[in-house]
C-alpha positions in Angstrom: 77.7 74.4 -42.1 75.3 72.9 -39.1 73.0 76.3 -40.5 72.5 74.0 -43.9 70.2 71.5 -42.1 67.5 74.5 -41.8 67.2 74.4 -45.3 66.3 70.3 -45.4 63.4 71.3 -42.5 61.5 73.5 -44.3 60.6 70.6 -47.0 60.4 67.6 -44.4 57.7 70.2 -42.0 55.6 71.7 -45.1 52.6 69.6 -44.6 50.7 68.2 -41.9 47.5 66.6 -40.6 45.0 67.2 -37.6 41.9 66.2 -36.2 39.8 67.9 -33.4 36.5 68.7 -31.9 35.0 71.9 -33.3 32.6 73.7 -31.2 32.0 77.1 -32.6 28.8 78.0 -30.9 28.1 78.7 -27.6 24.2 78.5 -26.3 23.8 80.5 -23.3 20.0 80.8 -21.3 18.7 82.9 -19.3 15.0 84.4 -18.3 12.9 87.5 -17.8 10.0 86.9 -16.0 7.2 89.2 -17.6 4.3 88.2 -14.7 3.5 85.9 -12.0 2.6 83.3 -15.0 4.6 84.6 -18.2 8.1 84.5 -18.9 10.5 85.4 -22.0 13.0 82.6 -22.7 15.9 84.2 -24.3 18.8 82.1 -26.0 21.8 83.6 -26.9 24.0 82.0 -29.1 28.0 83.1 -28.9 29.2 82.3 -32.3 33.0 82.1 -33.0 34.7 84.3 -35.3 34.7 84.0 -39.1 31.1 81.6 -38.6 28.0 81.9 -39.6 24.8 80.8 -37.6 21.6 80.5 -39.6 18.3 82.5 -39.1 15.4 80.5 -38.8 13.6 80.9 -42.1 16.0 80.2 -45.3 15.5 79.3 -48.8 14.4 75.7 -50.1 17.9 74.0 -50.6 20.1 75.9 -48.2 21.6 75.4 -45.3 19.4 74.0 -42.2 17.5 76.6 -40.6 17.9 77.4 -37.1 14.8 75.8 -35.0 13.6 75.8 -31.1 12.0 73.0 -30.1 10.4 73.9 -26.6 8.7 70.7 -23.9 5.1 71.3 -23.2 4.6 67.5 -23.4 3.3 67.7 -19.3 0.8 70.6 -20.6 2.0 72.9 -18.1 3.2 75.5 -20.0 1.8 77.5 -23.3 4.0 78.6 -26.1 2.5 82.0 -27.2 3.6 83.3 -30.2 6.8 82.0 -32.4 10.6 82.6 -31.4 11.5 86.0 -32.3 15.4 86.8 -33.4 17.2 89.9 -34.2 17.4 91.7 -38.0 20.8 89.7 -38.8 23.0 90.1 -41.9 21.4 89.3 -45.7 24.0 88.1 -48.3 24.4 85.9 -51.0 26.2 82.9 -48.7 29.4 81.6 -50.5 28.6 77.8 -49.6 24.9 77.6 -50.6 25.3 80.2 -53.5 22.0 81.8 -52.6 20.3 84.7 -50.6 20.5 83.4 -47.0 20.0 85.7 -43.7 22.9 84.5 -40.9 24.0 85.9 -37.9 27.7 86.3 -37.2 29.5 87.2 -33.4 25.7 86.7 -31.4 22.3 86.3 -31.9 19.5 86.5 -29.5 16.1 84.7 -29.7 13.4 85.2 -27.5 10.4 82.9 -27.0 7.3 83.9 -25.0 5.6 81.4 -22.2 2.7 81.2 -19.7 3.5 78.4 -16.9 1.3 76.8 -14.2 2.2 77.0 -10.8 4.9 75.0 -10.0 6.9 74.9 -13.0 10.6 75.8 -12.3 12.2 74.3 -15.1 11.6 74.3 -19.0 13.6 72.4 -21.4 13.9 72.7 -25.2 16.2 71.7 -27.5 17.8 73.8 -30.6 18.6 72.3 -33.9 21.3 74.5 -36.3 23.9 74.6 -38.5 26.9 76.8 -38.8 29.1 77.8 -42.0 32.4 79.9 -42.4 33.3 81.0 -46.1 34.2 77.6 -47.5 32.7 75.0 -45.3 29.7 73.8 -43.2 29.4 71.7 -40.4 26.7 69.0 -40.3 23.3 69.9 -38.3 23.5 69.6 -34.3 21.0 69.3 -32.0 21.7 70.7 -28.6 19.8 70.7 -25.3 18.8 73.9 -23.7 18.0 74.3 -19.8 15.7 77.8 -18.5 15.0 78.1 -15.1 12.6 79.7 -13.8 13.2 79.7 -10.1 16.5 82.0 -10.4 17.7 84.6 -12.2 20.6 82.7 -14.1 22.0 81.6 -16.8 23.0 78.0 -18.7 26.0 78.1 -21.1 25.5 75.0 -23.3 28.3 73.8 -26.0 27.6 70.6 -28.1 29.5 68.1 -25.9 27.6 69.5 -22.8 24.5 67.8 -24.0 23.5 64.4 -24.0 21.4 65.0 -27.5 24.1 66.9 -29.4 24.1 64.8 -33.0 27.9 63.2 -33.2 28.1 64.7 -36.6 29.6 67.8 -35.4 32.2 66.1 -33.6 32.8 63.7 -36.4 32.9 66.9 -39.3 34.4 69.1 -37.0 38.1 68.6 -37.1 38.5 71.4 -40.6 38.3 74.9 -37.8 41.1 73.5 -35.5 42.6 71.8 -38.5 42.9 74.9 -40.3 44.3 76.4 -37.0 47.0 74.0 -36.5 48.0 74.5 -40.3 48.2 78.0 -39.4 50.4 77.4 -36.7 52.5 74.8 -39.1 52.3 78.0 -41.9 53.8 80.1 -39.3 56.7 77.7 -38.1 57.6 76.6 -42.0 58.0 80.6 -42.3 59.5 81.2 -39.4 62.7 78.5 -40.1 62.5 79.6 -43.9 63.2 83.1 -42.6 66.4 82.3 -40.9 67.4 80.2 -44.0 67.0 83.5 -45.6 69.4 85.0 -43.1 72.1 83.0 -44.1 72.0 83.8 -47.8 74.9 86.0 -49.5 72.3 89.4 -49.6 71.1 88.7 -46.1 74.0 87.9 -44.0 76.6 90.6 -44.4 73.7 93.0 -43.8 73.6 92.5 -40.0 76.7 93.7 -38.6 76.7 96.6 -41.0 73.1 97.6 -40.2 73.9 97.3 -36.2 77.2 99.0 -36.0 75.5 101.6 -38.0 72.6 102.0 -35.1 74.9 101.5 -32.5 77.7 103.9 -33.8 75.6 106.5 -35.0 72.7 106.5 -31.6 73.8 108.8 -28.5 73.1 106.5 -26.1 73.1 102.2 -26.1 69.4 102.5 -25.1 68.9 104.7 -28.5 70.9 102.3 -30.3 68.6 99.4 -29.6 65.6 101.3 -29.7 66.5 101.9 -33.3 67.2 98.3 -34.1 64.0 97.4 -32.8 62.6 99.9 -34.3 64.2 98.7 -37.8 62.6 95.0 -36.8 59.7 96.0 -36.3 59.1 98.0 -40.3 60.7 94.6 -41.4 57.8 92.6 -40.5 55.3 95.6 -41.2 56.7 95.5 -44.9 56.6 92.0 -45.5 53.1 91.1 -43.3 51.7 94.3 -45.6 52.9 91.8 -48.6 50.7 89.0 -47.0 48.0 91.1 -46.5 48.2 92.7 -49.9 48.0 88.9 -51.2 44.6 88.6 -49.5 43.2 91.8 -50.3 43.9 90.5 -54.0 42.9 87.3 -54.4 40.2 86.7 -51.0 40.9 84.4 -48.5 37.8 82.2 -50.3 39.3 82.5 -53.6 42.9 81.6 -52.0 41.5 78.2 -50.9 39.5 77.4 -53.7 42.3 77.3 -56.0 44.2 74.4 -54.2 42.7 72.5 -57.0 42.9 74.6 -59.4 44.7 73.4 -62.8 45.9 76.8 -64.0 47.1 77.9 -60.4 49.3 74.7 -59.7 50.4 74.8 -63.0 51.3 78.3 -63.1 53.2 78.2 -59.7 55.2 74.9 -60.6 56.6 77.2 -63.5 57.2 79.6 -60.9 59.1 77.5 -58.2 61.1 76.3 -60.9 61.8 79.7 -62.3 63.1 80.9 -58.1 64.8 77.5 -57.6 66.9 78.3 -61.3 67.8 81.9 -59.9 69.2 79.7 -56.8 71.4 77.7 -59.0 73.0 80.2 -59.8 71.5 80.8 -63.8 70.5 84.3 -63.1 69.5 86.5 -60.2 65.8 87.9 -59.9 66.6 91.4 -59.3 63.9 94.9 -58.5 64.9 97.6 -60.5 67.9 99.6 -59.4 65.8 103.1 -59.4 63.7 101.7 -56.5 66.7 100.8 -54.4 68.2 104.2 -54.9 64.9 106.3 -54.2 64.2 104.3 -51.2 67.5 105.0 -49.9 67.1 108.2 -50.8 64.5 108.2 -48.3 66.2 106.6 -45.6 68.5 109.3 -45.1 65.9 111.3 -43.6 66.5 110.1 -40.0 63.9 109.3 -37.5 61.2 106.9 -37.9 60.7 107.5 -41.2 64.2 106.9 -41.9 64.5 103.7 -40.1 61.2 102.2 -41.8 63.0 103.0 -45.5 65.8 101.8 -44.2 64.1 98.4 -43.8 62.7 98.9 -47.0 65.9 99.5 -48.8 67.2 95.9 -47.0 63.8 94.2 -47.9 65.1 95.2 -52.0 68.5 94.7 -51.8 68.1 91.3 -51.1 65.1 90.3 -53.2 67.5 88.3 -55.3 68.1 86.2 -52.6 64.4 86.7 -50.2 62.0 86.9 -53.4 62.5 83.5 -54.4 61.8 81.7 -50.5 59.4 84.5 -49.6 57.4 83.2 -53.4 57.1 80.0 -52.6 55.9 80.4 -48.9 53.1 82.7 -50.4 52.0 79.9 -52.7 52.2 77.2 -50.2 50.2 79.6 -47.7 47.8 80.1 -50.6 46.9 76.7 -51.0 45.6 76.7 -47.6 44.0 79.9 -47.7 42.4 82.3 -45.0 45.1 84.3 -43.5 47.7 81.7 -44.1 49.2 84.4 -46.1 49.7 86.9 -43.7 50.5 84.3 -41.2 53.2 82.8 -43.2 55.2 86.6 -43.9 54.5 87.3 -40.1 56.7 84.1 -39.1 59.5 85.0 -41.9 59.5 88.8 -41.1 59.8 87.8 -37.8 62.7 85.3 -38.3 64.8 88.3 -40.3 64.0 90.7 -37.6 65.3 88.9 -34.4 68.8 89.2 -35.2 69.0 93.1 -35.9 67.7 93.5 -32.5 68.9 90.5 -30.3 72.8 92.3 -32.2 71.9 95.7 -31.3 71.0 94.8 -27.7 74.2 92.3 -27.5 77.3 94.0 -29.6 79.6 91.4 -28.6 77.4 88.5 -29.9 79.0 89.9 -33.6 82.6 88.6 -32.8 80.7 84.8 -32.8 79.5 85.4 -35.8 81.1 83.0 -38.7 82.8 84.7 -41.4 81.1 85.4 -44.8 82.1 83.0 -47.6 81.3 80.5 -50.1 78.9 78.6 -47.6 76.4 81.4 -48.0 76.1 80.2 -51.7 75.7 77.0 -50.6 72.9 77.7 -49.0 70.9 79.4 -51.7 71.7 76.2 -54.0 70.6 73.7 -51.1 67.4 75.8 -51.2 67.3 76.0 -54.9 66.9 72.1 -55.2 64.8 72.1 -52.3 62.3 74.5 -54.3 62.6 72.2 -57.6 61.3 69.1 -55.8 58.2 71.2 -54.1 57.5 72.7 -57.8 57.2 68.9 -58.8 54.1 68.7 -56.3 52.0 71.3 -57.6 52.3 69.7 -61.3 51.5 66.5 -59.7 48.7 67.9 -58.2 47.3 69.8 -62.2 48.1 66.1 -63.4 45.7 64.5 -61.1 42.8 66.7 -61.1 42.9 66.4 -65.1 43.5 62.4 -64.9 46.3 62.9 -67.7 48.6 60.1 -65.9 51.6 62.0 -67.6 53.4 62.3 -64.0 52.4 58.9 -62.1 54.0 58.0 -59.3 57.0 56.3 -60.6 57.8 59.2 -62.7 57.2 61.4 -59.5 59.5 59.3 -57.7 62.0 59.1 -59.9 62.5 62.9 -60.4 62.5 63.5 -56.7 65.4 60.7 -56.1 67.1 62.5 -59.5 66.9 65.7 -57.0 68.0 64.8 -53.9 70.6 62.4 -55.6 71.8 65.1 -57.4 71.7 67.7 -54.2 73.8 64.8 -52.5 76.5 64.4 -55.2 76.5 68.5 -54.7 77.6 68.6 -51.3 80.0 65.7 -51.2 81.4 68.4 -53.7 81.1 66.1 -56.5 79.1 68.7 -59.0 80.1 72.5 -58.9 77.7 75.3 -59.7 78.3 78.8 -61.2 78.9 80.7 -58.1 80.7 78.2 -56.1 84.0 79.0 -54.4 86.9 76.8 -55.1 86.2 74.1 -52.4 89.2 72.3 -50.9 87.8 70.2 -48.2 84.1 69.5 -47.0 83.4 70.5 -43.7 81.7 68.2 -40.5 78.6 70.1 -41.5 78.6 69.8 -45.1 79.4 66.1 -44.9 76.9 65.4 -42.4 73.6 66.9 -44.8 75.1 65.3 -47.3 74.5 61.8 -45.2 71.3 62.7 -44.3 70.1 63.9 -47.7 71.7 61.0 -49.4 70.0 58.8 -46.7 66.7 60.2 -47.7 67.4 59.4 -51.9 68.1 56.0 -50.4 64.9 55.6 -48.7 62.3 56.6 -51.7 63.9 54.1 -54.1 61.9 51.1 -52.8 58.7 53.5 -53.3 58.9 52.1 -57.4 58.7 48.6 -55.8 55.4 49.7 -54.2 56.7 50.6 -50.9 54.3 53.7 -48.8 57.1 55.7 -48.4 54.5 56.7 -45.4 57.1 59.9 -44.3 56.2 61.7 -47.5 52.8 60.1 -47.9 51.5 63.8 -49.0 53.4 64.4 -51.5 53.9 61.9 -54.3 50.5 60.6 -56.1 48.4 57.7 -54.4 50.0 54.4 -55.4 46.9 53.2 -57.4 48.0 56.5 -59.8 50.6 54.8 -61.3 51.9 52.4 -64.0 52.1 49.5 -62.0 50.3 49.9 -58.7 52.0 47.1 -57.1 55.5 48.1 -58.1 57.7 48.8 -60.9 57.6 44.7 -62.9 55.5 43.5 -59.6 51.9 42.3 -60.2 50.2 41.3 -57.5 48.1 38.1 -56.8 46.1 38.5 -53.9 45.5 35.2 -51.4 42.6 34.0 -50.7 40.2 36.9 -50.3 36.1 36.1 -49.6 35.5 38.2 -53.0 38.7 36.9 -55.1 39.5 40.7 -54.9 42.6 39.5 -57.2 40.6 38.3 -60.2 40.0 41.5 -62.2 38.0 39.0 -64.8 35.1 39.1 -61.9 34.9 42.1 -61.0 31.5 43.6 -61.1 30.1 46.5 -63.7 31.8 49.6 -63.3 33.9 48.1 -60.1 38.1 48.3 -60.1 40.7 47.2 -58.1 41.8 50.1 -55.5 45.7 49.5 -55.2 47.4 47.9 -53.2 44.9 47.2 -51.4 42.7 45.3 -53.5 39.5 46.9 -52.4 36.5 46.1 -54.7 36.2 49.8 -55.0 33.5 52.2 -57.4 33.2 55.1 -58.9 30.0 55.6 -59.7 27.2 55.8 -57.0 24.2 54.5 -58.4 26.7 51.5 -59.9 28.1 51.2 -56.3 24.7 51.3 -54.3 23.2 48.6 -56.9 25.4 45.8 -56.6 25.6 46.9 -52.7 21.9 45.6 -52.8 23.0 42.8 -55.1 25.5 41.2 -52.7 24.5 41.7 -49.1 26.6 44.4 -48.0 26.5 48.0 -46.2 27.6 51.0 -48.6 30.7 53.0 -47.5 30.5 56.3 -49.5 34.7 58.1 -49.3 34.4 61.2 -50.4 37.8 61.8 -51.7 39.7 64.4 -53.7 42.6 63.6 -56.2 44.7 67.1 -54.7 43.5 66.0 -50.8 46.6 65.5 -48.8 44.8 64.1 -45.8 43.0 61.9 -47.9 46.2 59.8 -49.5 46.9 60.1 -45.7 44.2 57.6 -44.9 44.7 55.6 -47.6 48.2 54.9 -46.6 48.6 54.9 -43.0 44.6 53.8 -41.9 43.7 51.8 -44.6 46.8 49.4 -44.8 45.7 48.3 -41.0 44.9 44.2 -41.3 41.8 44.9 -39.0 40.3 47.9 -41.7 41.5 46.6 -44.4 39.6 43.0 -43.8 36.6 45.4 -43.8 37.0 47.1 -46.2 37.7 44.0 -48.6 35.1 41.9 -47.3 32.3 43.9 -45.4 31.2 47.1 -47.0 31.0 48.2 -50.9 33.7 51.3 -51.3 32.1 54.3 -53.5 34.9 56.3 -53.9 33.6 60.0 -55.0 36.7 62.4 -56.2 34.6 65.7 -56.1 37.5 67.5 -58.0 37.7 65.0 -61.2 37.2 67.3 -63.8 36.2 65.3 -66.7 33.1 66.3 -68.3 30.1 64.3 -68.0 28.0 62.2 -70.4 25.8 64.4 -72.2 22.6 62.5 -70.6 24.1 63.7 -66.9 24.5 67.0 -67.4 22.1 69.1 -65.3 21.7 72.0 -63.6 22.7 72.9 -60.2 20.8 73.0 -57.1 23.4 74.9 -55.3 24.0 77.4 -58.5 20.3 77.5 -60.1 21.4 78.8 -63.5 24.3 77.2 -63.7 25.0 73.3 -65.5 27.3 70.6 -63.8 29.6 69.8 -66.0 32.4 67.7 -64.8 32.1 64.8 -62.6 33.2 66.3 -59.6 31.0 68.7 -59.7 28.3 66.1 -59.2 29.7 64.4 -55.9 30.6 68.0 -54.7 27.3 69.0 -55.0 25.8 65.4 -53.8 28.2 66.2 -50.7 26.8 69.3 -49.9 23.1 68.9 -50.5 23.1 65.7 -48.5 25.1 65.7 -45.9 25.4 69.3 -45.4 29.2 69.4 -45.5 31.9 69.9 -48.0 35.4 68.8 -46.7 37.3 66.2 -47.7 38.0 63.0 -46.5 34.6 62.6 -45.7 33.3 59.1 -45.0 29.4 57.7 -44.6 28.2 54.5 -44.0 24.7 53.7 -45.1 22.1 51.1 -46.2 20.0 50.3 -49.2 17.7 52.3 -48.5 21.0 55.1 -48.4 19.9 56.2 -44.6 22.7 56.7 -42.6 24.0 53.7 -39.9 26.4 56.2 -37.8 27.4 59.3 -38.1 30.0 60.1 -41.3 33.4 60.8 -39.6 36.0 63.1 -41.8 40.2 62.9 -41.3 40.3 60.1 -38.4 43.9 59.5 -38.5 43.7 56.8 -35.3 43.4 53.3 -36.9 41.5 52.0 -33.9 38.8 54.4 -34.1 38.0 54.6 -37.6 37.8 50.4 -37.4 35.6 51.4 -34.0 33.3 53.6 -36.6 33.6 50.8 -39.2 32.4 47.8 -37.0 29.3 50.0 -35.3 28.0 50.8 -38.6 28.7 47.5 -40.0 26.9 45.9 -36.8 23.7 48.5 -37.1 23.2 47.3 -40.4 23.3 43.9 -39.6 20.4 44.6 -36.3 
């Protein structure tokens, strides 16, 4: 019963957060020397896969051109001519919404010279910006070294050079970000594909299907090359699945609809239609005919055989795999990319390794336990598992539309109903439909039972107001709720420079952010005014109502005395939700920049679009601390989840201000 606690994993490791450097363009130099005085300069710029570097002429309202900046301060040398660059790809960019040439891979640019004597060294600098299908980095500035002496050449990333802008470090975290939640993708996968392997269609499968390659292959070497063989059209058939997903749906479209109403909506009914078929209700079942043509097939021998033969297993035991293989395809499209091949790679995988590891070992089958009611077990364990995910994807439809139908306490409350109820299950206290007669509960059993009954225990407090900071992503913020402070808890703040506590005072179009009691906004030109009005340095969060890593901040980096004190006292919050989709006044409704044609017509639309015109960025947290006159003090930073630097990027903006 130890194999139950695999089940419990996959929830507690589905979501994560990261934050690194992202350099995804390499400058490298070099030079031709053309005559005694003339030289080509030639930059070529190594450009990481998947984005997209910027020619040097594109529309009004794009993306930042590409420029070269070259020193002839001294007079010494002559620039002749502008910078040339190759023919590039013309599309209509996905970010910008516009015409826009880019290069993608490499891109050369060459820049003619004449030198006096005794120049060996030119410097210049380099000013671009880079996009991949959903995002941008801010502009950087980079330095570039030719020299003229030697035939060599400078590779330059942005933290080589002293004048790279920190706003590529500070923006930079969504590349490696996405790549770690690739990584976390594959490793939910991966243990969700051996909680597969214990199932009641899974299980008995693998002795059968190795004594059947062992017994029927001439040799022991044949007999393994077949189960590996078998492995391997396992994960073909289900990473085809993950690729077909793609193919379908684009890997843009797949993370653009992480906030989408109708796609969170639709795949809560989903998860709770798999995690019923768990419970035992019904069984979600392929037709019977394709079952018996693919075996059919199988019988044909060889490699053609073997790869129906997978086949057949990967239909047989849909009733038990469709459900778990569902829901990892709609948490892997929620991030998007490849995430969906990713994730079926790591589950194939997970169902392979015991065919062959069995085929290569026979003996390992004697250690194998005994089929029986824990396989159901199993399945129900994951059923409920599946019915408190569902719960997050209608939390996050209810907070994009603002309907405050499932606020936090109610979201709470369901989840202890869940897991108390899952508890009470495996202390055999409830029984379900395809339970076996249970006369004693195992070590095992009892001990998941602790554990999950340990976890029920722990979210109570989180109606009393408590962060519940271990499952910080998934219930809603605690200022969605009925009571921010706590379920019958209001709270009166001590003695705060602003009387944050006294919602009388509280400026025009200003609210209480809870439980923090942060003077807080909405509204920017509301915000920025009584900024002016007061003294203080704007700090502009822009925020999403569905962004995990966002309610991450707010819980864990916020709550720190030394931010907090800051953010009550020092600096005016904006906070911009660029996915509130209420409609806007009738008097704000104008047409795009980004999508000339096209009206904004939700409020979120207006701070996306704000985002992405001014700061060249559009990910989420993404924080900027300006003036009055709404210039920058320091770099915006995105996702900082160290307390100690974000407060270090607080108090140098703060202290620029002041200067």
């Amino acid at each position: 019963m130890r194999k139950l606690l695999i089940a419990l994993a996959v929830l507690v490791l589905s979501t994560t957060g990261y934050t690194q450097i992202l350099e995804p363009v390499k400058w490298i130099t070099s030079v031709e020397k053309v005559s005694s005085t003339e030289y080509n300069l030639i930059t070529k710029a190594t450009i990481e896969s998947g984005w997209h570097l910027y020619s040097q002429t594109v529309p009004e309202g794009g993306p930042i051109a590409t420029s070269f900046i070259y020193d002839d301060s001294e007079g010494n040398i002559t620039i002749v001519g502008n910078t040339s660059e190759e023919e590039g790809h013309t599309i209509n960019d996905p970010v910008f919404k516009m015409e826009i040439k880019y290069f993608e891979k490499d891109a050369t640019f060459k820049q003619r010279i004449k030198v006096e004597e005794g120049v060996s060294t030119v410097m210049a600098f380099v000013e671009f910006m880079v996009c991949d299908d959903s995002k941008c980095l801010p502009p950087t500035e980079v330095e570039l070294v030719f020299n003229l002496s030697e035939n060599t050449k400078v590779i330059t990333t942005g933290t080589d050079s002293q004048s790279i802008k920190a706003d590529a470090i500070e923006s930079s975290s969504s590349q490696k970000e996405s790549q770690k939640g690739l990584w976390s993708i594959f490793f939910i996968a991966f243990l969700s594909g051996f909680a597969a392997l214990l199932t009641p269609c899974v299980f008995p499968m693998i002795p059968m299907t190795v004594s059947f390659f062992t017994k029927q292959s001439k040799t022991k070497a044949a007999g393994i090359k077949n189960a590996i063989i078998y492995g391997i059209s396992i994960i073909a058939i289900y990473v085809l699945l993950g690729t077909a997903v793609t193919g379908i749906f684009g890997a843009d479209a797949l993370n653009a609809l992480a906030t989408n109403v109708w796609f969170n909506i639709i795949f809560f009914l989903l998860l709770v239609i798999f995690a019923v078929s768990f419970l035992g209700a019904f069984e979600i079942m392929l037709p019977n005919s394709w079952a018996n043509k693919v075996d059919s097939k199988a019988d044909r021998g060889g490699l053609i055989g073997i790869f129906f033969m997978a086949l057949a297993l990967a239909i047989v035991s849909f009733s038990c795999t469709g459900p778990i293989v569902g829901t990892l395809l709609v948490q892997a499209a929620s991030k998007g990319g490849l995430a969906p091949i990713i994730g079926m790679l790591g589950f194939s995988l997970a169902i392979a390794l015991p065919f062959a590891l069995f085929a290569a070992f026979p003996g390992w089958l004697n250690s194998l336990p005994k089929s029986g009611g824990w396989l159901n077990t199993v399945k129900v364990v994951l059923g409920f598992l599946e019915l408190a995910l569902a719960f997050k994807f209608l939390s996050q439809a209810d907070l994009v539309l603002q309907t405050h139908i499932l606020e936090r306490e109610v979201f709470l409350a369901i989840w202890i109903a869940v897991f108390g109820t899952l508890a009470l299950y495996l202390f055999g206290k409830i029984k379900l439909p395809h339970d076996s007669p249970l006369t004693h509960i195992s070590v095992g059993r009892l001990s998941l039972g602790l554990l999950v009954l340990s976890f029920t225990i722990y979210m109570i407090p989180g109606l009393w107001g408590a962060p519940l900071n271990l499952i910080s992503a998934f219930p809603p913020p605690q200022n969605y709720s009925e009571s921010p402070y706590g379920v019958g808890f209001s709270k009166v703040s001590e003695g705060s420079s602003q009387s944050n506590s006294n919602h009388d005072n509280l400026p025009e179009g200003a609210h209480l952010l809870a439980p923090h009691d942060i003077i807080a906004f909405n509204d920017y030109d509301k915000g920025l005014a009584y900024a002016k009005q007061v003294g203080k340095p704007v700090m502009i969060d822009f925020t999403g109502w569905a962004c995990v890593n966002c309610r991450k901040m707010e819980q864990n980096v916020w709550p720190n005395p030394n931010v907090l004190n800051i953010l009550k006292n020092d600096v005016v919050l904006i906070s911009l939700y660029v996915d509130d989709k209420r409609p806007l006044e009738l008097s704000d409704v104008v047409e795009s920049k980004l999508k000339p044609g096209k009206q904004l017509k939700y409020i979120g639309q207006k701070w996306s679009e704000l985002q992405t015109l001014k700061y060249k960025a559009n990910s989420q947290p993404f924080y900027v601390l300006m003036d009055h006159n709404e210039e920058n003090l320091i770099d915006p930073v995105s996702y900082t989840p160290d307390a100690d630097d974000y407060l270090n990027w607080l108090k140098t903006g703060i202290s620029n201000f002041k200067n």
